[in-house]
N, CA, C and O atoms as a Maestro MAE file, in Angstrom:
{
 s_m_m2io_version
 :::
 2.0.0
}

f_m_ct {
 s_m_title
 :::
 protein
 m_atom[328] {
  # First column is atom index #
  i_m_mmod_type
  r_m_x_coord
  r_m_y_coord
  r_m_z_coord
  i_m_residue_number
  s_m_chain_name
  s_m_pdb_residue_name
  s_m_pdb_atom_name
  i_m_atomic_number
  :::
  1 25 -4.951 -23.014 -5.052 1 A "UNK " " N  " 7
  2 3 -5.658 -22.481 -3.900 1 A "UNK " " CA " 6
  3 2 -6.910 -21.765 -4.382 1 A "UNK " " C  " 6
  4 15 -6.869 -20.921 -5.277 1 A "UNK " " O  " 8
  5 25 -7.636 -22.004 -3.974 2 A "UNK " " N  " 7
  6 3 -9.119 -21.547 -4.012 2 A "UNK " " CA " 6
  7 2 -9.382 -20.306 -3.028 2 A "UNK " " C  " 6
  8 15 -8.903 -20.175 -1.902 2 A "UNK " " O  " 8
  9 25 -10.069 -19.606 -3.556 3 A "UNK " " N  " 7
  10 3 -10.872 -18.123 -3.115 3 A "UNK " " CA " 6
  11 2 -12.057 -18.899 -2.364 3 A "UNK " " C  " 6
  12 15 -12.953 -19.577 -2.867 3 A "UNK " " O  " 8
  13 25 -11.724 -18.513 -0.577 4 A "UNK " " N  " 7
  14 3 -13.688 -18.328 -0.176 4 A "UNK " " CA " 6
  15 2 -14.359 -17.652 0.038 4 A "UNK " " C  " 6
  16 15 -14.161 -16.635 0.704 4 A "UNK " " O  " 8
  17 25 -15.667 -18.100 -0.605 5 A "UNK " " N  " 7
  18 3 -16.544 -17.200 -0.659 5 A "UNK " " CA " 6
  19 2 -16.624 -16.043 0.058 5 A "UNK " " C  " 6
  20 15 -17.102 -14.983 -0.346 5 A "UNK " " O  " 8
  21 25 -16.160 -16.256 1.098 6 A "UNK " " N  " 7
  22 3 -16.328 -14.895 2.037 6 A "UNK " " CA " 6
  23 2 -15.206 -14.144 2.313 6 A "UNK " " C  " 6
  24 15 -14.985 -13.539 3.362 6 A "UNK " " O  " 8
  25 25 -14.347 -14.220 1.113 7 A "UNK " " N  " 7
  26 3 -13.106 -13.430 0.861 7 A "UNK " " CA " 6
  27 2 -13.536 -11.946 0.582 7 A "UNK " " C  " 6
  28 15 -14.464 -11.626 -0.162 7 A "UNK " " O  " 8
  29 25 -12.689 -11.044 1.317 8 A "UNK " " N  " 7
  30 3 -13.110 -10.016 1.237 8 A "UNK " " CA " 6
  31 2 -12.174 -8.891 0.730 8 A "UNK " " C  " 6
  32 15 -11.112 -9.513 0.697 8 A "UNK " " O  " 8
  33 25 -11.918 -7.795 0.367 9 A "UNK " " N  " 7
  34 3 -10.753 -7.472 -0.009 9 A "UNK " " CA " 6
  35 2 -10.359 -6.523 0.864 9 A "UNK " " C  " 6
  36 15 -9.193 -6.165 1.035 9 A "UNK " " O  " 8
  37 25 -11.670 -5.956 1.627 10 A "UNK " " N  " 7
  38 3 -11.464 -4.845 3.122 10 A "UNK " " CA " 6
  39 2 -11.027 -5.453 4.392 10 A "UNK " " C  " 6
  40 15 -10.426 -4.948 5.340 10 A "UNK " " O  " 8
  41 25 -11.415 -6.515 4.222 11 A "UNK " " N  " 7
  42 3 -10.981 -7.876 5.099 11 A "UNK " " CA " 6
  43 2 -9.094 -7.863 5.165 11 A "UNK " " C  " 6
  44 15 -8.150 -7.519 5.876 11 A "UNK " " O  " 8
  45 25 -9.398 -8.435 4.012 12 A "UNK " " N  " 7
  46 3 -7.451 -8.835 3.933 12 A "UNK " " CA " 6
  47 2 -6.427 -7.350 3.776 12 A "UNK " " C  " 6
  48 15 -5.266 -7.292 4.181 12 A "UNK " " O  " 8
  49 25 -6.998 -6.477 3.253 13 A "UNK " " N  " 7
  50 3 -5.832 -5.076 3.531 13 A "UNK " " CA " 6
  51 2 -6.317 -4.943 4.961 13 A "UNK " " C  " 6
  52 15 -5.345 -4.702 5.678 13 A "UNK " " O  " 8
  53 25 -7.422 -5.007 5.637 14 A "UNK " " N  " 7
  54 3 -7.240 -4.773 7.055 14 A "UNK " " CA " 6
  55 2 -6.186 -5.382 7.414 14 A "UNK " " C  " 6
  56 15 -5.222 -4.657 7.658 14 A "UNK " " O  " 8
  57 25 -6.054 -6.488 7.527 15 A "UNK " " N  " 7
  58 3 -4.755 -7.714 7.953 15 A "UNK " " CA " 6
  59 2 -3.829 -7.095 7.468 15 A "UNK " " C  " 6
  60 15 -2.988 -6.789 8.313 15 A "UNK " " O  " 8
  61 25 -3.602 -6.759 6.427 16 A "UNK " " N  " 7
  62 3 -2.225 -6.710 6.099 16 A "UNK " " CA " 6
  63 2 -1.546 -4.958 6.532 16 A "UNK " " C  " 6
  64 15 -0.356 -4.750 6.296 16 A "UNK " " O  " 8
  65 25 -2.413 -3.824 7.152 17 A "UNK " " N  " 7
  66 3 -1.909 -2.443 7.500 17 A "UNK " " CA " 6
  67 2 -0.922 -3.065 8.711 17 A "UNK " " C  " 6
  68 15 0.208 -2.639 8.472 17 A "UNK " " O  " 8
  69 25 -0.913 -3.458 9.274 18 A "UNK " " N  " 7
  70 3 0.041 -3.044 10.617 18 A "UNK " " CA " 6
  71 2 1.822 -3.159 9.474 18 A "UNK " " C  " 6
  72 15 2.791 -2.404 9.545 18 A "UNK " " O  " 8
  73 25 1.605 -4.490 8.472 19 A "UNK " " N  " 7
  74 3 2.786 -5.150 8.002 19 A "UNK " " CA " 6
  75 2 3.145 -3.944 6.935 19 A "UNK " " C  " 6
  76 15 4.316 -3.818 6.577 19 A "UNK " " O  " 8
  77 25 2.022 -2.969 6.379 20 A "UNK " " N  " 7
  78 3 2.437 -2.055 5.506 20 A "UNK " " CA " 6
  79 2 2.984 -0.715 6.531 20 A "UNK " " C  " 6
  80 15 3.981 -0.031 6.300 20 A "UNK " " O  " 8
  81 25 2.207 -0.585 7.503 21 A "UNK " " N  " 7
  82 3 3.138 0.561 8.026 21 A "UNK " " CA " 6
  83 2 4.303 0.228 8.472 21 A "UNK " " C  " 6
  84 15 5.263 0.998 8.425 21 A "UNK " " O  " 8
  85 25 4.367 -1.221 9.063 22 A "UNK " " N  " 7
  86 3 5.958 -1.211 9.108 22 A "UNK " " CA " 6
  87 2 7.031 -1.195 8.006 22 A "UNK " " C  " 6
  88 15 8.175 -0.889 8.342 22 A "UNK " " O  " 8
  89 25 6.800 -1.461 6.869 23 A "UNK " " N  " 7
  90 3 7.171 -1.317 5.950 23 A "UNK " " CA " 6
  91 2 7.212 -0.043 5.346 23 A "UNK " " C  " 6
  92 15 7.989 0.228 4.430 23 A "UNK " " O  " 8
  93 25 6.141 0.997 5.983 24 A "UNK " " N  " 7
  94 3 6.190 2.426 5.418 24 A "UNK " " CA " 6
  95 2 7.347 3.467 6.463 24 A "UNK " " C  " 6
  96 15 7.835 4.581 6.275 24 A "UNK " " O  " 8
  97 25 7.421 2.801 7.214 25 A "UNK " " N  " 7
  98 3 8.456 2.990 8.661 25 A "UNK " " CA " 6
  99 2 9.397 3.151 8.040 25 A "UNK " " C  " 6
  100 15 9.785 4.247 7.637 25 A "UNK " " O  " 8
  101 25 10.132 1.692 7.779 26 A "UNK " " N  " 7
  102 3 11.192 1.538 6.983 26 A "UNK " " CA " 6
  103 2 11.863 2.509 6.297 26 A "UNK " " C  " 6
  104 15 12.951 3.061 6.462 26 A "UNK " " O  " 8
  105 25 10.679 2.635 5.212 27 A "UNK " " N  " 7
  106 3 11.145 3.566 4.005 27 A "UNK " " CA " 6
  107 2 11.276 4.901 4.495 27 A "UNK " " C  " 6
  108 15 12.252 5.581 4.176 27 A "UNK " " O  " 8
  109 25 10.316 5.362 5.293 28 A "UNK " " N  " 7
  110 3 10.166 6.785 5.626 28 A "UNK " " CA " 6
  111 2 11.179 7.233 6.611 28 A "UNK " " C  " 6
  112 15 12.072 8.051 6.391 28 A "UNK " " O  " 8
  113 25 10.945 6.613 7.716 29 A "UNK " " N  " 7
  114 3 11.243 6.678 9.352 29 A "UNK " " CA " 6
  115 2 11.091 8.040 9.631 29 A "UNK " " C  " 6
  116 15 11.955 8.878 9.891 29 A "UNK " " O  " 8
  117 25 9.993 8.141 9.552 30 A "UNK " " N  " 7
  118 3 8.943 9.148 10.183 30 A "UNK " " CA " 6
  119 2 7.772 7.796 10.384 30 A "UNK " " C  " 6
  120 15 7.730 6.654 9.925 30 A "UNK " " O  " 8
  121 25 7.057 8.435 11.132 31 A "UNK " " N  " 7
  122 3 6.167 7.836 11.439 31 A "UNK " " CA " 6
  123 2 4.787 8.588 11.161 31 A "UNK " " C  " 6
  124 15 3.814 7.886 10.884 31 A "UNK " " O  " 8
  125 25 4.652 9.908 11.214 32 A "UNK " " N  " 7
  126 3 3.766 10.938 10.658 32 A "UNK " " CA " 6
  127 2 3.673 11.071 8.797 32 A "UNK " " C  " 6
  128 15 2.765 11.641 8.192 32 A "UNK " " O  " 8
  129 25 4.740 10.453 8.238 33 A "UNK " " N  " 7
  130 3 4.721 10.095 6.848 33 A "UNK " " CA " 6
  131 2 4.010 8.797 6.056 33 A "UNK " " C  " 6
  132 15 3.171 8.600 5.177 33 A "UNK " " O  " 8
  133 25 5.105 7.867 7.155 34 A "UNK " " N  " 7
  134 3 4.551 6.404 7.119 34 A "UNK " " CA " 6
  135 2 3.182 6.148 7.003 34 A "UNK " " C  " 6
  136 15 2.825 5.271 6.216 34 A "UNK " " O  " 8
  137 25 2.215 6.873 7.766 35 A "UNK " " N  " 7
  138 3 0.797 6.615 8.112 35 A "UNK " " CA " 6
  139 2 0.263 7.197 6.535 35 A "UNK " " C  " 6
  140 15 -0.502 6.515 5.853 35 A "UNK " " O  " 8
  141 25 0.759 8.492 6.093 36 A "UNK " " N  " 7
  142 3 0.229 9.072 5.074 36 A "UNK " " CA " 6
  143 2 0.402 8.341 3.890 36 A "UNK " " C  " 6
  144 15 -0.412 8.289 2.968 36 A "UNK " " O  " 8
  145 25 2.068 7.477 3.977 37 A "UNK " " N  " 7
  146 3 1.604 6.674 2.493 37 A "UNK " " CA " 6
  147 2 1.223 5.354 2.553 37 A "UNK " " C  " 6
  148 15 1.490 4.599 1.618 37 A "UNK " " O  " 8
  149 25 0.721 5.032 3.387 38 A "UNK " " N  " 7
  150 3 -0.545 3.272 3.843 38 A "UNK " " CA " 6
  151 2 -2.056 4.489 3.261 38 A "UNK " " C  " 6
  152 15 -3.043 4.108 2.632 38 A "UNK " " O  " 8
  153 25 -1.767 5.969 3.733 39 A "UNK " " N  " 7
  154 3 -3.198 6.272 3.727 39 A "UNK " " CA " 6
  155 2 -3.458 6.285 2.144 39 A "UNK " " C  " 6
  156 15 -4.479 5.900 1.575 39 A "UNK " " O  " 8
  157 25 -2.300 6.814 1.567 40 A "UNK " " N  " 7
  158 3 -2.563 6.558 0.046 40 A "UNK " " CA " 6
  159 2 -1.950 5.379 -0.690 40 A "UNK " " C  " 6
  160 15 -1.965 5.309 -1.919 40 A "UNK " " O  " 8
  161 25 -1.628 4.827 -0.221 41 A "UNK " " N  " 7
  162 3 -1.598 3.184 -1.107 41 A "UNK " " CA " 6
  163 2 -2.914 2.596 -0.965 41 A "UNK " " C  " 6
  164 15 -3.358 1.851 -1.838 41 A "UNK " " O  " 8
  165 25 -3.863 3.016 0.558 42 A "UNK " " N  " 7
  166 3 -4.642 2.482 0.848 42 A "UNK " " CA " 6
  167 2 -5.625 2.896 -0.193 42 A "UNK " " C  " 6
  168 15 -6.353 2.112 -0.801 42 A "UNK " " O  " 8
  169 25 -5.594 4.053 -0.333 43 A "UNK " " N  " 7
  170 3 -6.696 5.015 -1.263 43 A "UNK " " CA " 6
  171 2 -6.357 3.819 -2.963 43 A "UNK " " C  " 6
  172 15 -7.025 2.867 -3.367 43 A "UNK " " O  " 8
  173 25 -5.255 4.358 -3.465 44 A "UNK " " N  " 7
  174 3 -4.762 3.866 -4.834 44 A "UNK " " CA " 6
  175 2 -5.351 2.581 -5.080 44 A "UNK " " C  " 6
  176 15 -5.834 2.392 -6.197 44 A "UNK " " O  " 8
  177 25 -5.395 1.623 -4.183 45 A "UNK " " N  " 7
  178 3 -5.613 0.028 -4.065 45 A "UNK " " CA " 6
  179 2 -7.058 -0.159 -4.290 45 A "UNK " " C  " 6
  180 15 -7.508 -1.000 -5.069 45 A "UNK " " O  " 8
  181 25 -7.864 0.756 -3.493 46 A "UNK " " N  " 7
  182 3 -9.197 0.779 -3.895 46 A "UNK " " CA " 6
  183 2 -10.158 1.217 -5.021 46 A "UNK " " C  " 6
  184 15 -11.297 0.903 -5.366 46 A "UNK " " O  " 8
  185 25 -9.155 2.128 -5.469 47 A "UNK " " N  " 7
  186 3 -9.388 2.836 -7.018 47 A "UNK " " CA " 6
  187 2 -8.716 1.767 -8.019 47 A "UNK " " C  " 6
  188 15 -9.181 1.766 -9.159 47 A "UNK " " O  " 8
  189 25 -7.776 0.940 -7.761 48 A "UNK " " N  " 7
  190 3 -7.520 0.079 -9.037 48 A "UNK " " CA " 6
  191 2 -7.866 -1.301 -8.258 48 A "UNK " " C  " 6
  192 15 -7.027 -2.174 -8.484 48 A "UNK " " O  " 8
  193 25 -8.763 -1.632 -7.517 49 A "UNK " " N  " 7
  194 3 -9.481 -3.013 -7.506 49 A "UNK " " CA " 6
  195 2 -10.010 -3.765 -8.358 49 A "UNK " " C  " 6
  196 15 -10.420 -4.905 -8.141 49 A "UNK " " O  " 8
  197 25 -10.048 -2.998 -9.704 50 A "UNK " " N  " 7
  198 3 -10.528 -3.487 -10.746 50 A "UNK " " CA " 6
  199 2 -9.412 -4.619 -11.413 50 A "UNK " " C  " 6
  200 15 -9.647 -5.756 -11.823 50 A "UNK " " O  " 8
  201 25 -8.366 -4.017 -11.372 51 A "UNK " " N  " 7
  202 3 -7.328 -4.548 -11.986 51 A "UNK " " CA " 6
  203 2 -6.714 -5.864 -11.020 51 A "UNK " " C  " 6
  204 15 -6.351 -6.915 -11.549 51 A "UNK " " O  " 8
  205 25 -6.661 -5.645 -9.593 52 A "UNK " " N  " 7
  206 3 -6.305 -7.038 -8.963 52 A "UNK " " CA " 6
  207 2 -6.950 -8.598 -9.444 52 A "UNK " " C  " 6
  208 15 -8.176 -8.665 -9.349 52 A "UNK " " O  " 8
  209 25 -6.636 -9.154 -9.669 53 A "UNK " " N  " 7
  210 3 -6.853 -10.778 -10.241 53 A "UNK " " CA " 6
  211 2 -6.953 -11.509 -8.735 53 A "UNK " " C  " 6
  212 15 -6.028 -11.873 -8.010 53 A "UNK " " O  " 8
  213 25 -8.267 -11.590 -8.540 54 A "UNK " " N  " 7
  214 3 -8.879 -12.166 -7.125 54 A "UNK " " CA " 6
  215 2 -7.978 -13.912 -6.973 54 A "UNK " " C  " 6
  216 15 -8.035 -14.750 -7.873 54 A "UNK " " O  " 8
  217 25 -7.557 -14.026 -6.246 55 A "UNK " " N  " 7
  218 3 -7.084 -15.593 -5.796 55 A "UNK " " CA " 6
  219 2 -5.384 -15.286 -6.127 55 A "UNK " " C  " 6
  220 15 -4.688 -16.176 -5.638 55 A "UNK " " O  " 8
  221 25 -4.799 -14.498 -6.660 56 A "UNK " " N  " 7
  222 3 -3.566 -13.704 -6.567 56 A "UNK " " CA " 6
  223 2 -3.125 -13.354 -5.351 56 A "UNK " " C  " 6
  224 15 -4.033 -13.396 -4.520 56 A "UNK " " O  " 8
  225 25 -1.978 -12.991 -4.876 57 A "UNK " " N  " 7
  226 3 -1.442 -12.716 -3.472 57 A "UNK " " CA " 6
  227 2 -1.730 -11.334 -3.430 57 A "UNK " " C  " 6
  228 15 -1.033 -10.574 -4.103 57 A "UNK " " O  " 8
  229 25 -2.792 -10.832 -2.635 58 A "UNK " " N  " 7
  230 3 -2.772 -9.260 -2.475 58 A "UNK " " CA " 6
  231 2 -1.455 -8.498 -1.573 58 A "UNK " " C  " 6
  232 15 -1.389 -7.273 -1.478 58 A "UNK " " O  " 8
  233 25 -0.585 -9.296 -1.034 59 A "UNK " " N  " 7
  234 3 0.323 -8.338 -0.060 59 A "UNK " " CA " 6
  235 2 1.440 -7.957 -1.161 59 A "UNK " " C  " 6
  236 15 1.560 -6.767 -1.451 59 A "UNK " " O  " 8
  237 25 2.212 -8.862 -1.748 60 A "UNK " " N  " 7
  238 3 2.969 -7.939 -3.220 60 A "UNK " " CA " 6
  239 2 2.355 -6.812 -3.667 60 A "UNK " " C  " 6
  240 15 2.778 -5.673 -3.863 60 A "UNK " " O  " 8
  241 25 1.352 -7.287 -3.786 61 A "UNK " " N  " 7
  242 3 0.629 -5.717 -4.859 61 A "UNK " " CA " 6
  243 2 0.436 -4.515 -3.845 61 A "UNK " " C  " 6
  244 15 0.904 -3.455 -4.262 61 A "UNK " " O  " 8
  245 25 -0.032 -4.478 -2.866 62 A "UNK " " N  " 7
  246 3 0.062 -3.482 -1.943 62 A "UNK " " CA " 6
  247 2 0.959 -3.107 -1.630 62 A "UNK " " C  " 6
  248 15 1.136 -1.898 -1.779 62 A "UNK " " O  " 8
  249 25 2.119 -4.002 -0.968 63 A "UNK " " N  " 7
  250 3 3.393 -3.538 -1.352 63 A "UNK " " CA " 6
  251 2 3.824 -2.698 -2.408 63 A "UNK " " C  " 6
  252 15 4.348 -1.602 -2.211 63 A "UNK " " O  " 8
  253 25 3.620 -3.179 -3.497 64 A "UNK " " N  " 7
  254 3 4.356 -2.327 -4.380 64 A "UNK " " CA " 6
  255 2 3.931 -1.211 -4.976 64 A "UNK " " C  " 6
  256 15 4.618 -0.525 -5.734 64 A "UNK " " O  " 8
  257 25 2.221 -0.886 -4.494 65 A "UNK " " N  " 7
  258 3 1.482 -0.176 -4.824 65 A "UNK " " CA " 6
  259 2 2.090 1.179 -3.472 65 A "UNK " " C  " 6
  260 15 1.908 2.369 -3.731 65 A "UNK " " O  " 8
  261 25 2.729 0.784 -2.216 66 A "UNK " " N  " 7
  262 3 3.107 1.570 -1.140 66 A "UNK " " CA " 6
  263 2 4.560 2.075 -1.630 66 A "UNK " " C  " 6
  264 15 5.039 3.209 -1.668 66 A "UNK " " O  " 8
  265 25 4.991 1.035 -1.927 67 A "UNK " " N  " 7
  266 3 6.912 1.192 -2.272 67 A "UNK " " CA " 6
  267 2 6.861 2.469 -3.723 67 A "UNK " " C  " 6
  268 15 7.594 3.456 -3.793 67 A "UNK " " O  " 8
  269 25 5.964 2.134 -4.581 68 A "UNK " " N  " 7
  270 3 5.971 3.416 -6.006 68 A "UNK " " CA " 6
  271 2 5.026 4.488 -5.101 68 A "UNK " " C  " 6
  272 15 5.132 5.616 -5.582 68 A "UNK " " O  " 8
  273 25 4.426 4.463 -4.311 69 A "UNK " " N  " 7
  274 3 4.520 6.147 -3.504 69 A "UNK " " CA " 6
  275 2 5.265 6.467 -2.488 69 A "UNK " " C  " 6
  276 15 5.351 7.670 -2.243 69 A "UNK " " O  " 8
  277 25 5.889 5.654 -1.756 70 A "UNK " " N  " 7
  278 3 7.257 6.667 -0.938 70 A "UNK " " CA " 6
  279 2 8.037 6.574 -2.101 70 A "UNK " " C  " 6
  280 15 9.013 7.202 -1.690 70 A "UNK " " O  " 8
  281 25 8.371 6.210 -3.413 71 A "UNK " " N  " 7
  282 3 9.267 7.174 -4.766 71 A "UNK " " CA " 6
  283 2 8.705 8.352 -5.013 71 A "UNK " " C  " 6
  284 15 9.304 9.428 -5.004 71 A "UNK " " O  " 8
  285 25 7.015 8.109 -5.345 72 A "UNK " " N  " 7
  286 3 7.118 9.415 -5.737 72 A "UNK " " CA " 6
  287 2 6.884 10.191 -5.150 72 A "UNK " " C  " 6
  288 15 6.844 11.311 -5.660 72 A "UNK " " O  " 8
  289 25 6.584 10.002 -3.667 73 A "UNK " " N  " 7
  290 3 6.860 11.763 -2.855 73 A "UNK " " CA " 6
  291 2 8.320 11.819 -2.490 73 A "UNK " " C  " 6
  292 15 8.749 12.931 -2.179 73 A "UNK " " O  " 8
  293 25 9.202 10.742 -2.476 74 A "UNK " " N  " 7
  294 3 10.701 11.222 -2.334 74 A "UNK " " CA " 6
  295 2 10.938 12.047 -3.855 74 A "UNK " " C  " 6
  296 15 11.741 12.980 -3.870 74 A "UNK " " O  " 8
  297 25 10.522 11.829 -4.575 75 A "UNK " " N  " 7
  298 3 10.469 12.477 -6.395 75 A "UNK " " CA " 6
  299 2 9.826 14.283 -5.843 75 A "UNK " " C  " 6
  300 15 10.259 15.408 -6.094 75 A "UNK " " O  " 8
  301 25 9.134 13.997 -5.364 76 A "UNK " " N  " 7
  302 3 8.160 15.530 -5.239 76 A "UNK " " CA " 6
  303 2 9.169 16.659 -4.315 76 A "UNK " " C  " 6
  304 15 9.536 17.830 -4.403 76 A "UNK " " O  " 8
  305 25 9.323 15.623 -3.504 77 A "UNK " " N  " 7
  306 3 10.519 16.234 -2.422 77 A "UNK " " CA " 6
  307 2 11.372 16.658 -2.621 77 A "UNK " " C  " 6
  308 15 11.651 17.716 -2.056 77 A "UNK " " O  " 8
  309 25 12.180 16.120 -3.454 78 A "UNK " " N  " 7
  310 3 13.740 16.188 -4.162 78 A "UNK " " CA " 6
  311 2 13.192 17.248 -4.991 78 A "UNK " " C  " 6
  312 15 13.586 18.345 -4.597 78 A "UNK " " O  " 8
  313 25 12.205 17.328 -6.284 79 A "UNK " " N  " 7
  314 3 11.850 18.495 -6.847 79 A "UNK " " CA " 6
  315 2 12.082 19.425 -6.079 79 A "UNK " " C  " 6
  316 15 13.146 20.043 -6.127 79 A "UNK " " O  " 8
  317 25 11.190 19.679 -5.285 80 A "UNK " " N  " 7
  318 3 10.770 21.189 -4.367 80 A "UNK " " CA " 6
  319 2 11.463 21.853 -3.541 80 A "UNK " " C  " 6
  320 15 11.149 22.966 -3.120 80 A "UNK " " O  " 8
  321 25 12.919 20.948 -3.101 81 A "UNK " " N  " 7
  322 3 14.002 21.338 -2.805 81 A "UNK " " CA " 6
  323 2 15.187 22.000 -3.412 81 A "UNK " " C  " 6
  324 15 16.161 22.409 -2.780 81 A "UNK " " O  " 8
  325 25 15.015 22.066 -4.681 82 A "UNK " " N  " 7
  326 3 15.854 22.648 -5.680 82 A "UNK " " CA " 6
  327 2 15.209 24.440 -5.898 82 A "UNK " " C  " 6
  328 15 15.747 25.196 -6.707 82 A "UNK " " O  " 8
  :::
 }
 m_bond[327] {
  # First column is bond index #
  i_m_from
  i_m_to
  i_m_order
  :::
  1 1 2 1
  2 2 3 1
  3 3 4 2
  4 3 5 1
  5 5 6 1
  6 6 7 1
  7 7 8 2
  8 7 9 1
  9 9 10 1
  10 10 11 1
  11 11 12 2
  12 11 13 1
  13 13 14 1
  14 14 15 1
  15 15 16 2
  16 15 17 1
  17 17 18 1
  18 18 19 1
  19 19 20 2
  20 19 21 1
  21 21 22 1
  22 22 23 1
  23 23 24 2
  24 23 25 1
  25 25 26 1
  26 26 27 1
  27 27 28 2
  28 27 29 1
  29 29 30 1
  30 30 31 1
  31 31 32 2
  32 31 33 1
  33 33 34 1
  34 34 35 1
  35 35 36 2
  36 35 37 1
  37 37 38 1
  38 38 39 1
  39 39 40 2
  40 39 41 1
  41 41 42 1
  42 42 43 1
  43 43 44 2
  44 43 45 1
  45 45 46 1
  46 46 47 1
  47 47 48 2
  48 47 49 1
  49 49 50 1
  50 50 51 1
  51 51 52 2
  52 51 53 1
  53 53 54 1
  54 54 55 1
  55 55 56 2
  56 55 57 1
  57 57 58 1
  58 58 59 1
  59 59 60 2
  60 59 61 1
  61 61 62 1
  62 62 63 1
  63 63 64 2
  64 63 65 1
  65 65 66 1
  66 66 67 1
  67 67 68 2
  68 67 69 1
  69 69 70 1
  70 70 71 1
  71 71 72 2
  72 71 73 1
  73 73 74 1
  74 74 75 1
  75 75 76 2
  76 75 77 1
  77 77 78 1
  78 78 79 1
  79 79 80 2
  80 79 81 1
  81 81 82 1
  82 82 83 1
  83 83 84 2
  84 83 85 1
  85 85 86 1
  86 86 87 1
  87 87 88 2
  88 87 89 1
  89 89 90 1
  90 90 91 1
  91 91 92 2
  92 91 93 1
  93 93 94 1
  94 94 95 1
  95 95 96 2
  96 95 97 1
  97 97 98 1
  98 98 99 1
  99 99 100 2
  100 99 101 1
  101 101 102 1
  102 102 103 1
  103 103 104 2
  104 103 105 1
  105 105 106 1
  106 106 107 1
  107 107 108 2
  108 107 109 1
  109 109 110 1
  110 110 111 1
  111 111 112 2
  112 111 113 1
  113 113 114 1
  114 114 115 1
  115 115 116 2
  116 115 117 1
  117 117 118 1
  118 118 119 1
  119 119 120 2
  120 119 121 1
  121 121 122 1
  122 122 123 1
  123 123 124 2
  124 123 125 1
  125 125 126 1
  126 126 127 1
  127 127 128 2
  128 127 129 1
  129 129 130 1
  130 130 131 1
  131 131 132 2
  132 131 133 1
  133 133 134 1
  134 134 135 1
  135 135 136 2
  136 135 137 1
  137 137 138 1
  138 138 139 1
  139 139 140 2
  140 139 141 1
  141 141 142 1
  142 142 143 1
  143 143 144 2
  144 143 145 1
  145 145 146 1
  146 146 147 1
  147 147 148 2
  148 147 149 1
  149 149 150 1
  150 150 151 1
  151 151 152 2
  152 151 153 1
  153 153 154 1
  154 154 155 1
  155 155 156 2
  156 155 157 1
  157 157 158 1
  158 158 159 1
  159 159 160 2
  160 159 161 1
  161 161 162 1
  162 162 163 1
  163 163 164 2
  164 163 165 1
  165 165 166 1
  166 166 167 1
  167 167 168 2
  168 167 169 1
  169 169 170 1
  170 170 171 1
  171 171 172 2
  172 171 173 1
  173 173 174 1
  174 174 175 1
  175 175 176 2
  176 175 177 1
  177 177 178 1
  178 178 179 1
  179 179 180 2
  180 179 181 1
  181 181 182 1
  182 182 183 1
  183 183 184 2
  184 183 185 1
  185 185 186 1
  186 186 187 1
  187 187 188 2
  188 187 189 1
  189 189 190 1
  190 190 191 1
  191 191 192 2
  192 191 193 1
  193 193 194 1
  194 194 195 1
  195 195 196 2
  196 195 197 1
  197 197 198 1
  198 198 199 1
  199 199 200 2
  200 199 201 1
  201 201 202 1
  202 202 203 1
  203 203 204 2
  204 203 205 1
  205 205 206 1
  206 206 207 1
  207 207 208 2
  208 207 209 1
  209 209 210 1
  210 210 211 1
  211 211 212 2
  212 211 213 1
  213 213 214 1
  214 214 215 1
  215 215 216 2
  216 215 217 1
  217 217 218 1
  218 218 219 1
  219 219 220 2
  220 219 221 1
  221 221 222 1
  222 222 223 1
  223 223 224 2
  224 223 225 1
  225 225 226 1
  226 226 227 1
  227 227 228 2
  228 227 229 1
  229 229 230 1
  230 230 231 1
  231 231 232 2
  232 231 233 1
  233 233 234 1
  234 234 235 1
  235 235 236 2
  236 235 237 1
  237 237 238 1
  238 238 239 1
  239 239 240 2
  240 239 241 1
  241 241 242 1
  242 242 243 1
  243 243 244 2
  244 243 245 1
  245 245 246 1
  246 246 247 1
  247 247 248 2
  248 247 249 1
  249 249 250 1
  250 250 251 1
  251 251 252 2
  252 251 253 1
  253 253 254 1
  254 254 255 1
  255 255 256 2
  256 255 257 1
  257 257 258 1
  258 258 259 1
  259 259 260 2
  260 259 261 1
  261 261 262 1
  262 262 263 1
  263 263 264 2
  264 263 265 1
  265 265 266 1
  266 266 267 1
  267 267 268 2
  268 267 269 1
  269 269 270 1
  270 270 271 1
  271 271 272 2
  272 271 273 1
  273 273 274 1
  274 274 275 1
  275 275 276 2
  276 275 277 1
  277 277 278 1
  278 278 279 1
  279 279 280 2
  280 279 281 1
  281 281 282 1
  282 282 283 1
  283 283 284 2
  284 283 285 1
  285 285 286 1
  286 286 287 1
  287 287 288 2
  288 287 289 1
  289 289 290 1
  290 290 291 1
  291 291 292 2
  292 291 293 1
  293 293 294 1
  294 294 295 1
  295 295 296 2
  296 295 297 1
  297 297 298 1
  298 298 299 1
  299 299 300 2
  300 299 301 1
  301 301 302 1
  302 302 303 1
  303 303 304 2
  304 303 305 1
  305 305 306 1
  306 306 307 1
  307 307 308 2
  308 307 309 1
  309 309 310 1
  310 310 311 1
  311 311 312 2
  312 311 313 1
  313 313 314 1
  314 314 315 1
  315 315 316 2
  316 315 317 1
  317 317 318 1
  318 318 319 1
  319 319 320 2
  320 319 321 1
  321 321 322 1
  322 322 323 1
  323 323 324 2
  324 323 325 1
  325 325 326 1
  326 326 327 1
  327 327 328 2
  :::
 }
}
């Protein structure tokens, strides 16, 4: 599969937020949380754009770039509760 030209990468995470907050739903079920970690997967994704390999499936990687931060604020959480 070929990349076109007018592939964009603000383009395709646009497409793909509704499928990450439901997925941040999931994990959270809050919905006031959920939004906060799309807001920082969203952030993280754009700071390591360097590293994505263009013509690769971007929804895994966002995924998993969302799934290792609801760990580590469940990690921060669990800390600060002790």
């Amino acid at each position: 599969m070929s990349i076109p030209e007018t592939w964009s990468f603000a383009d395709e995470l646009a497409c793909l937020l509704p499928e990450m907050r439901a997925f941040a739903r999931s994990l959270a079920r809050e919905v006031e949380l959920a939004d906060d970690l799309v807001q920082e997967a969203c952030l993280k994704a754009w700071q390591a754009i360097g590293t994505f390999q263009p013509g690769a499936p971007l929804r895994p990687w966002l995924f998993r770039i969302l799934r290792n931060e609801y760990y580590q604020h469940a990690r921060r959480a669990w800390r600060s509760s002790q």
